[in-house]
C-alpha positions in Angstrom: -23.5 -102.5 69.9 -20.5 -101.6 68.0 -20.0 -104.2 65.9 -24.2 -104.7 65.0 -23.7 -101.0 63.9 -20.7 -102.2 62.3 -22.5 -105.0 60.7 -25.2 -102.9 59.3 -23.0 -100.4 57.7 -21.2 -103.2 55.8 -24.4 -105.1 54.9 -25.4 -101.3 53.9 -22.7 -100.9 52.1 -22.9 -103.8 50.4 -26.1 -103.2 49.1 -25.4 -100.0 47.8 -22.9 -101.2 46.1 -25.1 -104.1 44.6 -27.6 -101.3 43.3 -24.7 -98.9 41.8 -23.6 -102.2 40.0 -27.0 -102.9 39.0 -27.6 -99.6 38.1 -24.6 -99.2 35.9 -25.5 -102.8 34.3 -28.9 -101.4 33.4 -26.6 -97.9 32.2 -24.7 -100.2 30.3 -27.6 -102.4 29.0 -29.4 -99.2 28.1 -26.6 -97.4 26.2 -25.8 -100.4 24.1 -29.7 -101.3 23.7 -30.3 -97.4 22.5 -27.1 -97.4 20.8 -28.2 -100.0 18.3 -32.1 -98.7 18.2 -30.6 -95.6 17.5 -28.2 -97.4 14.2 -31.6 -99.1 13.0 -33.9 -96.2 13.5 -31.3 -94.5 11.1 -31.1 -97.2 9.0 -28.4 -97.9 6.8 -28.6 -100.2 3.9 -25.1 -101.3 4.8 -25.6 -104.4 6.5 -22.1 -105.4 7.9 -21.4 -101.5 9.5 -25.1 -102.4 11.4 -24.5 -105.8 12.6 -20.5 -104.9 13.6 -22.4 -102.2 16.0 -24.8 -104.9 17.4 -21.1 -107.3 17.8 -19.6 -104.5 19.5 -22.3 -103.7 21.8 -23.1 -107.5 22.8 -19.7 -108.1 23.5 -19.7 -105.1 25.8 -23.0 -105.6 27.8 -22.3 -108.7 28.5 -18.5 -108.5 29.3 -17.4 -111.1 26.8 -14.0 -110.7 25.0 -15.1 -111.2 21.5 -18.9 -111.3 19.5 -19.7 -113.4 16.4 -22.4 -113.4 13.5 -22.7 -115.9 11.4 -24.7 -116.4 8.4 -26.2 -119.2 6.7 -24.9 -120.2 3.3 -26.0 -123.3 2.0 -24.5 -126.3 4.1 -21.6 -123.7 5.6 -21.6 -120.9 8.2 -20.3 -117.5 6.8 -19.0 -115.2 9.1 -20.9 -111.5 8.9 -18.6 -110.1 11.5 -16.2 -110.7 14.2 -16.1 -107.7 17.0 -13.5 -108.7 20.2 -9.9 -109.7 21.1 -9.8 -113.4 20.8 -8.8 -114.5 16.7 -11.4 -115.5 14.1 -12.1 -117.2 11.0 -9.8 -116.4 8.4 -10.7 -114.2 5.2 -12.7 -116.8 2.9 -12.8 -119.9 5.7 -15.9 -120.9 7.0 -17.8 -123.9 9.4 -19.7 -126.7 8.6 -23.3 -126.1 9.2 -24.2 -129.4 11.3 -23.7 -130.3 14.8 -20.0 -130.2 15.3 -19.8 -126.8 16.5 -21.3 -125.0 19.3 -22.7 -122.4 16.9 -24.0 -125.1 14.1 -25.9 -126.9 16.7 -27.2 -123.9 18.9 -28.5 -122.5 14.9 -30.0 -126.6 14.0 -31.5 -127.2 17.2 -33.0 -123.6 17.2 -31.9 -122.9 21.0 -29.5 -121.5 23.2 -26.1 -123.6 23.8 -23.9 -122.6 27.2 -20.5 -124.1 27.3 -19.1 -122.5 31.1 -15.0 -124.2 30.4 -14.8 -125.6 26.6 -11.3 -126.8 27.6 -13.4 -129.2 30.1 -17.0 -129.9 28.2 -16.3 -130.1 24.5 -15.0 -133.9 23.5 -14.6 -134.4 20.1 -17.5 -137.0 19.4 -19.6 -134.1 20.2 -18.3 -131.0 19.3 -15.0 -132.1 16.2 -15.1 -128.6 15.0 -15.1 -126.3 18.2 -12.8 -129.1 19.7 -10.4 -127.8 17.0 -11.4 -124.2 17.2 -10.8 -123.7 21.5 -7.6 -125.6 21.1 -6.8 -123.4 17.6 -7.9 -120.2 19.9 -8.0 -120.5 23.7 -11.2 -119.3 24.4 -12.9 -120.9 27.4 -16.4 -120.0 28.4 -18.9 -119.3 24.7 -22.3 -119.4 24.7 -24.3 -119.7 21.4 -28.1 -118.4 19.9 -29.4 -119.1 17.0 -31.0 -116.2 14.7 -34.5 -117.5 13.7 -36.9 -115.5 10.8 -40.3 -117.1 11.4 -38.9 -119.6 12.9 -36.4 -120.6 10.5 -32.7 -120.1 11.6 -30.6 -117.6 9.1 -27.7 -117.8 11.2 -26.6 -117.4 14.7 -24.7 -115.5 17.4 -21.8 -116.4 19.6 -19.9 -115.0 22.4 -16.4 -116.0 24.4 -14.3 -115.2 27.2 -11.3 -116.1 27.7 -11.5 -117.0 31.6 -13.7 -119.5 32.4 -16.7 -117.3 33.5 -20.7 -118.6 32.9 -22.9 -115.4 31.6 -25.2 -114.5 34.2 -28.9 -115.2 33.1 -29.3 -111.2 32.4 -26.7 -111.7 30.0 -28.2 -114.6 28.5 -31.7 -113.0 28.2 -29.7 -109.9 26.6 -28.1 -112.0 24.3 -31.5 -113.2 22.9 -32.4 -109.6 22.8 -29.9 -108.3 20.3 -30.5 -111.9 18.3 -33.7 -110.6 17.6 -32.4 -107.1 17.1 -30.4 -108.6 14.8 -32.6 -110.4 12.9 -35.1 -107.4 12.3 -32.3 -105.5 11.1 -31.1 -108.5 8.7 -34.9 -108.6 7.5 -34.8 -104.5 7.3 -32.5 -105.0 5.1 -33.3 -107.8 3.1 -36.5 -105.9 2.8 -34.6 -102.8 1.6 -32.5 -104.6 -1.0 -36.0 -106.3 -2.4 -37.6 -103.0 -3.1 -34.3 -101.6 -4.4 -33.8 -104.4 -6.7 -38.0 -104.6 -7.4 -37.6 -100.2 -8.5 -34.4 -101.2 -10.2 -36.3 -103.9 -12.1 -39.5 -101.8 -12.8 -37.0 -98.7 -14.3 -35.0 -101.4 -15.9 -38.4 -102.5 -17.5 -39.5 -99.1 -18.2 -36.6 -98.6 -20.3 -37.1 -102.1 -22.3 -40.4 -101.3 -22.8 -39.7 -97.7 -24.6 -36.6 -99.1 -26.4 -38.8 -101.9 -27.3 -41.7 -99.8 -28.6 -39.5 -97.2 -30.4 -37.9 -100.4 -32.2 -41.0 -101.8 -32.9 -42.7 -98.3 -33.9 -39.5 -97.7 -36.5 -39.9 -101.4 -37.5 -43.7 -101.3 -38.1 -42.9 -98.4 -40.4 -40.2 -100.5 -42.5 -41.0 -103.2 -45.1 -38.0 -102.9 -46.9 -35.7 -105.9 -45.3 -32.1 -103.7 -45.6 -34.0 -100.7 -43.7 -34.7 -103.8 -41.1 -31.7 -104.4 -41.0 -30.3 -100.7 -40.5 -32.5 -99.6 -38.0 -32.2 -102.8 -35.9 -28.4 -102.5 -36.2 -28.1 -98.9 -35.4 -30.5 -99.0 -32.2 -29.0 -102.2 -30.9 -25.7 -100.5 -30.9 -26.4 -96.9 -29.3 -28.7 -99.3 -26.6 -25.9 -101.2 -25.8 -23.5 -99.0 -26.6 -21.1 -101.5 -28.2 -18.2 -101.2 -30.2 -18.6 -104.6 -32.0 -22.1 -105.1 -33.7 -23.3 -107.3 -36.3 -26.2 -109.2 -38.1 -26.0 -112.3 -40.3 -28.5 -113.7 -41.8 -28.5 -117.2 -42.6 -30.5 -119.1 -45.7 -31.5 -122.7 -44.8 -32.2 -123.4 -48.8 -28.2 -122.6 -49.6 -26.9 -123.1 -46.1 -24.7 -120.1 -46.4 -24.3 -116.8 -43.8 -24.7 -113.1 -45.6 -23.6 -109.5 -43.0 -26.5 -106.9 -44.5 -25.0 -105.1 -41.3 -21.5 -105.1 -39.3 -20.5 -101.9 -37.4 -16.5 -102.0 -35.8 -15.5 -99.0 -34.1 -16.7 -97.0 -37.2 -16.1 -99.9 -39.7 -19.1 -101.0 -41.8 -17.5 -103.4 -43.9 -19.3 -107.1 -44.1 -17.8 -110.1 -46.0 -19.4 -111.7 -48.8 -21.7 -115.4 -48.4 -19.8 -118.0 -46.8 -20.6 -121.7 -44.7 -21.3 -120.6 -41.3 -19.1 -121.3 -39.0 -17.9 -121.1 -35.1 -20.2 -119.4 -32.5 -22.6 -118.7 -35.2 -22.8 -122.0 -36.6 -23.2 -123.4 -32.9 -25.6 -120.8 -32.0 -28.0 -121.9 -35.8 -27.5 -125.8 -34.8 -28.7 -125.3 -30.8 -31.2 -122.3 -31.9 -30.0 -120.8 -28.5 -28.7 -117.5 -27.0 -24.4 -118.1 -26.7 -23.4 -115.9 -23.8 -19.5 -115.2 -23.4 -18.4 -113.4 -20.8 -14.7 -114.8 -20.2 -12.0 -117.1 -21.9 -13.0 -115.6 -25.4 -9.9 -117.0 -26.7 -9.7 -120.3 -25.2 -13.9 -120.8 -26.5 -13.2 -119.7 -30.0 -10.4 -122.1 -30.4 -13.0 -124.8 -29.4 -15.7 -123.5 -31.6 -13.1 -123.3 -34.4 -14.3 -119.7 -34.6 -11.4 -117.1 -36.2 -10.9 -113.6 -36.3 -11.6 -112.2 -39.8 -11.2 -108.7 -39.0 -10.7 -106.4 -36.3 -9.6 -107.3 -32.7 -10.4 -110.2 -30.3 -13.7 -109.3 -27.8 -13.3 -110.1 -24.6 -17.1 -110.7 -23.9 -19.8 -111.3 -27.1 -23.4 -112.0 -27.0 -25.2 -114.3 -30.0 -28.6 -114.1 -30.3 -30.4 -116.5 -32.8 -33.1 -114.9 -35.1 -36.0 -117.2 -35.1 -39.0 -117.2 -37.7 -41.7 -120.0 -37.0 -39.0 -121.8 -34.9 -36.1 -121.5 -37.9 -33.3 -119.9 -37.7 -32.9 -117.3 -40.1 -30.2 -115.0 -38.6 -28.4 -114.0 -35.7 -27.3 -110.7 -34.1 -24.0 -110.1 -32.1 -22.7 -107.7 -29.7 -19.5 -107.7 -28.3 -17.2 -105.4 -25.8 -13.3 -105.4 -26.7 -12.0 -104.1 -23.5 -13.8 -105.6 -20.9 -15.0 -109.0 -19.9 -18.5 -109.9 -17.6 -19.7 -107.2 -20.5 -23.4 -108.5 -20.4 -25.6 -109.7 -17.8 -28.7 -111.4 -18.1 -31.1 -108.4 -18.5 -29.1 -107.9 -21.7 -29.7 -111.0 -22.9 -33.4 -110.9 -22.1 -33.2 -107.3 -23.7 -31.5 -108.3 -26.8 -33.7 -111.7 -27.2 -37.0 -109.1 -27.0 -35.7 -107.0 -29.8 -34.6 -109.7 -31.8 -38.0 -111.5 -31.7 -39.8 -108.1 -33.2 -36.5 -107.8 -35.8 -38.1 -111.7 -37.0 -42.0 -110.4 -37.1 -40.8 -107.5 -39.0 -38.4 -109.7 -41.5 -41.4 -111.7 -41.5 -44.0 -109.0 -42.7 -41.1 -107.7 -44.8 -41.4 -111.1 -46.4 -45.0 -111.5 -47.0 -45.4 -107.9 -48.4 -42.1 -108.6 -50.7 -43.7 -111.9 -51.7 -47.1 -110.2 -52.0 -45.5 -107.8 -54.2 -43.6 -110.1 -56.2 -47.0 -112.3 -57.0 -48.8 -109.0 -58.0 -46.0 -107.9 -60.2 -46.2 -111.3 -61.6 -49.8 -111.4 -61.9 -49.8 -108.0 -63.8 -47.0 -108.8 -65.7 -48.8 -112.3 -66.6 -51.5 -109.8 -67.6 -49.4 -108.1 -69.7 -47.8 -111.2 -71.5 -51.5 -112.4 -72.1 -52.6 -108.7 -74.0 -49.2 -109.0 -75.9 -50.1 -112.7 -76.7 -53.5 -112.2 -77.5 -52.2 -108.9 -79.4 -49.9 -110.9 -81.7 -52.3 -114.2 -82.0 -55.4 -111.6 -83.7 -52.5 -110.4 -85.8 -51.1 -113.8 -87.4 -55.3 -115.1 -87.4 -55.4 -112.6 -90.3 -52.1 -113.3 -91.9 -51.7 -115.7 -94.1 -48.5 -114.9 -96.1 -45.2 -116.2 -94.3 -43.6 -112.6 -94.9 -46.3 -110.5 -93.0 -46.2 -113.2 -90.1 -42.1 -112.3 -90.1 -42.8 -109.0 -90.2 -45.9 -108.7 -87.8 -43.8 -110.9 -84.8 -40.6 -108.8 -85.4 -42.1 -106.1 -85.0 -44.0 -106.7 -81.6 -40.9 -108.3 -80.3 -39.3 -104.9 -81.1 -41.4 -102.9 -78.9 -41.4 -105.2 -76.0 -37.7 -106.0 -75.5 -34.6 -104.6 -74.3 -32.8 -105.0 -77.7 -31.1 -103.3 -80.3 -30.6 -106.4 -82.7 -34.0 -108.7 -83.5 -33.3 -111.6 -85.7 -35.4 -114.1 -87.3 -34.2 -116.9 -88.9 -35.7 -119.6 -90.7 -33.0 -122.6 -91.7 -33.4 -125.4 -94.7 -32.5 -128.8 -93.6 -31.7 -130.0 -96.8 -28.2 -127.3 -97.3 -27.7 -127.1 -93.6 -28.4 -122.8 -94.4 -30.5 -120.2 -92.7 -32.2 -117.2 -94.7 -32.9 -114.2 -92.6 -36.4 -113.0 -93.4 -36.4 -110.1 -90.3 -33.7 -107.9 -89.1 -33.2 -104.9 -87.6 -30.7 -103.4 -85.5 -30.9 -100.1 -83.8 -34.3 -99.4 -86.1 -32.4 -100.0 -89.5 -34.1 -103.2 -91.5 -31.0 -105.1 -93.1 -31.1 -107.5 -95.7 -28.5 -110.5 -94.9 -27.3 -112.7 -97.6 -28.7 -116.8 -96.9 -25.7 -118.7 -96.2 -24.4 -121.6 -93.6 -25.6 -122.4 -90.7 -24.4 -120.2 -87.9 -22.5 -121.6 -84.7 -25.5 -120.4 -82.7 -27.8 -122.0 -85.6 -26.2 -125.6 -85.1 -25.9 -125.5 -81.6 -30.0 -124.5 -81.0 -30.9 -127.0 -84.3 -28.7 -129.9 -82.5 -29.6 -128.8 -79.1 -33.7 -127.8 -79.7 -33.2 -125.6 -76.4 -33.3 -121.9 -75.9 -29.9 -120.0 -75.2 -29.4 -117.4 -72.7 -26.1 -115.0 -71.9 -26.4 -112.3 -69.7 -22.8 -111.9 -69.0 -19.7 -112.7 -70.5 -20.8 -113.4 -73.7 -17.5 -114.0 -76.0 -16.3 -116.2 -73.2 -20.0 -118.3 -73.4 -20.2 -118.5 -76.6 -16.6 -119.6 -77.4 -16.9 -122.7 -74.6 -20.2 -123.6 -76.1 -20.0 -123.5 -79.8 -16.6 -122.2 -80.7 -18.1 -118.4 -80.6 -20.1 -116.3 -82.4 -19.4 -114.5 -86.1 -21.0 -111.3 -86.3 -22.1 -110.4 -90.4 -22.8 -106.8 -89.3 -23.4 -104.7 -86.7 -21.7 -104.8 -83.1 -21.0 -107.7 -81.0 -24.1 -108.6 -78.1 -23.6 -107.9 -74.7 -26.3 -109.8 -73.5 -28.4 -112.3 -76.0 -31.5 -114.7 -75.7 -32.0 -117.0 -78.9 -35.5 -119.1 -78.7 -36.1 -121.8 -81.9 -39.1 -122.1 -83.6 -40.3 -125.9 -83.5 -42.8 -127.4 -85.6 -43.0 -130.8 -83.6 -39.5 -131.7 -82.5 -37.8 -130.3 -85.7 -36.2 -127.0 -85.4 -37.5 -124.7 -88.2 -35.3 -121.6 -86.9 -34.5 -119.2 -84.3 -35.9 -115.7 -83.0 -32.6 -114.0 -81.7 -32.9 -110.7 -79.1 -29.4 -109.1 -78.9 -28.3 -106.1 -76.7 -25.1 -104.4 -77.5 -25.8 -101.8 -75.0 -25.3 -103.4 -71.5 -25.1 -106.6 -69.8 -28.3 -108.6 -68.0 -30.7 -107.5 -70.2 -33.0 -110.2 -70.4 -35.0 -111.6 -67.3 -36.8 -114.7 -66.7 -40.4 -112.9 -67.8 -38.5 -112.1 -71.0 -37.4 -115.9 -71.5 -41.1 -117.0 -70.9 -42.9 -114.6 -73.1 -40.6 -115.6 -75.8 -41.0 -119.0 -75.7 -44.8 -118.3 -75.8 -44.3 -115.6 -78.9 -42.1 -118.7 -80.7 -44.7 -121.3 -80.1 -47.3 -118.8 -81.4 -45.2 -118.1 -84.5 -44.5 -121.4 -85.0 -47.6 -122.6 -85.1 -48.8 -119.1 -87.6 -46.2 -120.3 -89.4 -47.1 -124.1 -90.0 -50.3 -122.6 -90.5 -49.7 -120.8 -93.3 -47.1 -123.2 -94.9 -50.1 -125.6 -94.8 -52.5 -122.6 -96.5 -49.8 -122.2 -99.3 -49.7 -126.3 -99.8 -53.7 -126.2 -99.9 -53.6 -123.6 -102.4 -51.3 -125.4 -104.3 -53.1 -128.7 -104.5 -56.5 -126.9 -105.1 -55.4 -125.0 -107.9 -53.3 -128.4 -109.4 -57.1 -129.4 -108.8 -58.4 -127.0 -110.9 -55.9 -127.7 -113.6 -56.5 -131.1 -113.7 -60.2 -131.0 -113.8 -60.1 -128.7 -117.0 -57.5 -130.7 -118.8 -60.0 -133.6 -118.1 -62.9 -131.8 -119.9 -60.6 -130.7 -122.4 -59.6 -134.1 -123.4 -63.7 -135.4 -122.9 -64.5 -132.9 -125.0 -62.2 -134.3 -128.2 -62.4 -138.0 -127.4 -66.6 -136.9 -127.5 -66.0 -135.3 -130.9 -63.0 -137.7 -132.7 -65.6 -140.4 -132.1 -68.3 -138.7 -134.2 -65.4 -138.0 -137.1 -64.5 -140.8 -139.8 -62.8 -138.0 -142.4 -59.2 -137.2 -141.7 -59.9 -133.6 -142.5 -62.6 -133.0 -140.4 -60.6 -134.7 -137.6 -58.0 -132.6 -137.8 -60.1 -128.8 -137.7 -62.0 -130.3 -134.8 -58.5 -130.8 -133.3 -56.9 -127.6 -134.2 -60.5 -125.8 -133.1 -59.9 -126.9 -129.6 -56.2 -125.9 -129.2 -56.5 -123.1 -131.0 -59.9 -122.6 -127.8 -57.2 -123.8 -125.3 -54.4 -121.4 -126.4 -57.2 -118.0 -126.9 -58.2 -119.3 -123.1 -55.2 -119.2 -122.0 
């Protein structure tokens, strides 16, 4: 009886302490299980500190030495954190993901693997890589789960001892638990880093959008092309807030690069037209974005691209200027202190207000070219009254002098000159006479003489001449420079000739003493056109005068005629010599009273 009682106390004992173990296992499972609710219902967007408390927790609930998580990267394993005793991967080493390792296969066959002694089970036709790893470590018993998102793995979970010692099925079923706790807190995440980076790219949007309009609201407002220029270059800066900023336009007709705006730390000077060259020649041949973040040096000794002014950037950003698919500029922005300046919301950004900089260079354009034909259509206008004006005038004049006089005088009141000239040469004495001049309102009276140097050169040449600038120098490499009879010497001077067919009857000469670039192309054209009128007023009345001439040499001749008639008619009636000679002297002395 003793020893059944004794029995029954040890089998009750033994039972108890089953159930206190049991209970404490579910104590233990509990604490851990609430202990990483608790971490997720609090959510942290700090991934690593989440999973290290779901490491630490598995490890201890299931009485393994050490927990891993792994992450999948490609074709390699990542480790996201390593909780426990036994040694893990270094910093920056990670696993092949394939079949060589307990963990790759457990995460490509999408199931639990249970190794109970690695020293005794792994072989390395199976397992190469955790063959390695055990003998690298010492671990002995590791069991392996995979961490599946809608059924695809993302990565996987192991556990080790370092005894050989199976985990129990609770453990193994616990193990799957926190996979999947895991998991949701991976996706919680993942979710939370979505809609963080989604808000960050709606704000980031927000603010492109109302830079963008306020650009394109000051640009819709500009049609001058350097107020473009200036409001593009001062924005882009204070967006960016750059210490390097530029524009450059480029002109496919000459192939040259102009600045019309540089900013440096303060520093507004731009260089004059040049070739391009460097980045922005590679960025006008590709018509692409050229993004530099590092190795600024090394790049701009391949582009062939030096530093003018200023310091070396360590990051720039070109940005081609496109109109109907042509290059036409290109804005940069560059950072001298820092490099990885610019991501690639700044290039998006930068591209966006650069392509409403090229509609509003390209309005600027058309209302500049718009312009320019209505100034040239009212100006044409103006030419035509002049023309017309002048034409009615030498209609009604047929004496050479008034035609002098009349032109001169127009020309007078529609030129910027002090000096007008007109000069009419004889072929025969290589001379000029100078029917018209005044200077500074005075009418002078030159002497004929010689041919001028001017004179020769039109009369030998039978084309306009044209200084704006520099004329002593002109003059003297032309013809061997200019004598001056009276007055001052021309700052700026446009000679036309006056052709009757191709012979070169003279020259109108416009002269300003005043200033330099006095005479545009309009002016060059509407004297041609005043010449050609003159000339042919002129050839006109030289042709009136010869007409006159022969008609009254007509007139002469035709009287003489009757004259004679009328004593041939009368000597032939008369056989006495007196009575021939009164009818004679009768009809001179007729001719002489007429006379």
């Amino acid at each position: 009886a003793s020893l059944g009682t004794a029995l029954d106390n040890a089998r009750l004992f033994d039972e108890v302490q089953k159930r206190n173990r049991e209970i404490n296992e579910g104590l233990k499972q509990q604490t851990a299980t609430s202990e990483v609710l608790r971490a997720m219902s609090g959510f942290q967007p700090d991934l690593r500190s989440l999973l290290e408390i779901i490491a630490e927790n598995i490890a201890k609930v299931c009485d393994a030495n050490d927990a891993h998580i792994y992450r999948v990267e490609g074709t390699t394993l990542k480790e996201w954190t390593h909780r426990g005793s036994i040694p893990g991967l270094e910093a920056g080493e990670s696993l092949p993901l394939n079949r060589g390792s307990v963990i790759g296969r457990a995460i490509i066959d999408r199931h639990i693997i249970h190794i109970h002694d690695a020293q005794v089970e792994l072989n390395e036709s199976e397992f190469p890589v955790s063959v390695t790893l055990q003998r690298r470590w010492g671990y002995r018993t590791v069991l392996a789960t995979p961490l599946l998102r809608d059924g695809e793995p993302i990565g996987g979970i192991a556990i080790r001892r370092e005894e050989v010692e199976p985990f129990t099925d609770q453990q193994i079923k616990l193990v799957k638990t926190f996979a999947d706790q895991a998991v949701i807190a991976i996706e919680n995440v993942r979710l939370f880093d979505e809609t963080q980076r989604l808000l960050k790219d709606t704000q980031q949007r927000n603010a492109e959008l109302a830079i963008i309009n306020k650009v394109q609201a000051g640009l819709a407002s500009k049609l001058d092309l350097q107020a473009i220029y200036e409001l593009m270059g001062e924005t882009v800066r204070k967006v960016f807030n750059v210490q390097v900023m530029d524009i450059v336009a480029y002109d496919p007709a000459t192939g040259l690069i102009s600045m019309p705006y540089s900013y440096e730390k303060g520093d507004r000077t731009v260089f004059s037209p040049r070739e391009p060259y460097g980045f922005r020649l590679h960025v006008i041949q590709s018509g692409e974005p050229l993004l530099i973040n590092e190795n600024f040096l090394e790049l701009a000794e391949q582009f062939n691209n030096p530093l003018l002014t200023g310091a070396w950037p360590k990051s720039a950003l070109f940005v081609p200027l496109l109109v109907e698919g042509m290059v036409k500029g290109i804005i940069s922005i560059q950072d001298l202190d820092r490099e990885n300046a610019y991501t690639p919301m700044d290039v998006r950004l930068l591209q966006t207000l650069v392509n409403s900089m090229s509609v509003a260079i390209e309005n600027a354009r058309l209302f500049d070219e718009t312009q320019h034909l209505l100034k040239e259509t009212e100006q044409r206008n103006a030419e035509l009254a002049i023309i017309n004006s002048v034409q009615e005038g030498l209609v009604a004049k047929m004496d050479i002098q008034g035609i002098y006089d009349l032109v001169g005088d127009k020309i007078r009141e529609i030129f910027d000159a002090q000096v007008v000239l007109i000069s009419i040469f004889d072929p025969t004495q290589e001379a000029s006479y100078a029917p018209y001049v005044i200077e500074k309102g005075e009418r002078l009276q030159l002497t004929p003489g010689p041919l001028t140097a001017l004179e020769r050169y039109i009369a030998r040449t039978r084309h306009m001449f044209v200084c704006n600038e520099n004329f002593a120098a002109r003059a003297q490499e032309l013809f061997g420079g200019v004598n001056v009879p009276v007055g001052e010497s021309p700052k700026a001077l446009l000679a036309m000739p006056l052709m009757v067919g191709e012979e070169v009857k003279g020259i109108i000469s416009l002269q300003n003493v005043d200033h330099e670039h006095a005479f545009s192309e309009l002016d060059v054209r509407l004297l041609a056109t005043l010449a050609n009128s003159m000339s042919v007023a002129l050839e006109n009345a030289r042709l009136f005068d010869e007409t006159q001439r022969l008609l009254k040499e007509t007139k002469q001749r035709n009287a003489e005629l009757a004259i004679i008639n009328s004593v041939q008619t009368g000597l032939a009636s008369k056989l006495e010599f007196q009575s021939i000679i009164d009818l004679v002297g009768d009809q001179v002395r007729a001719i002489t009273q007429a006379k």
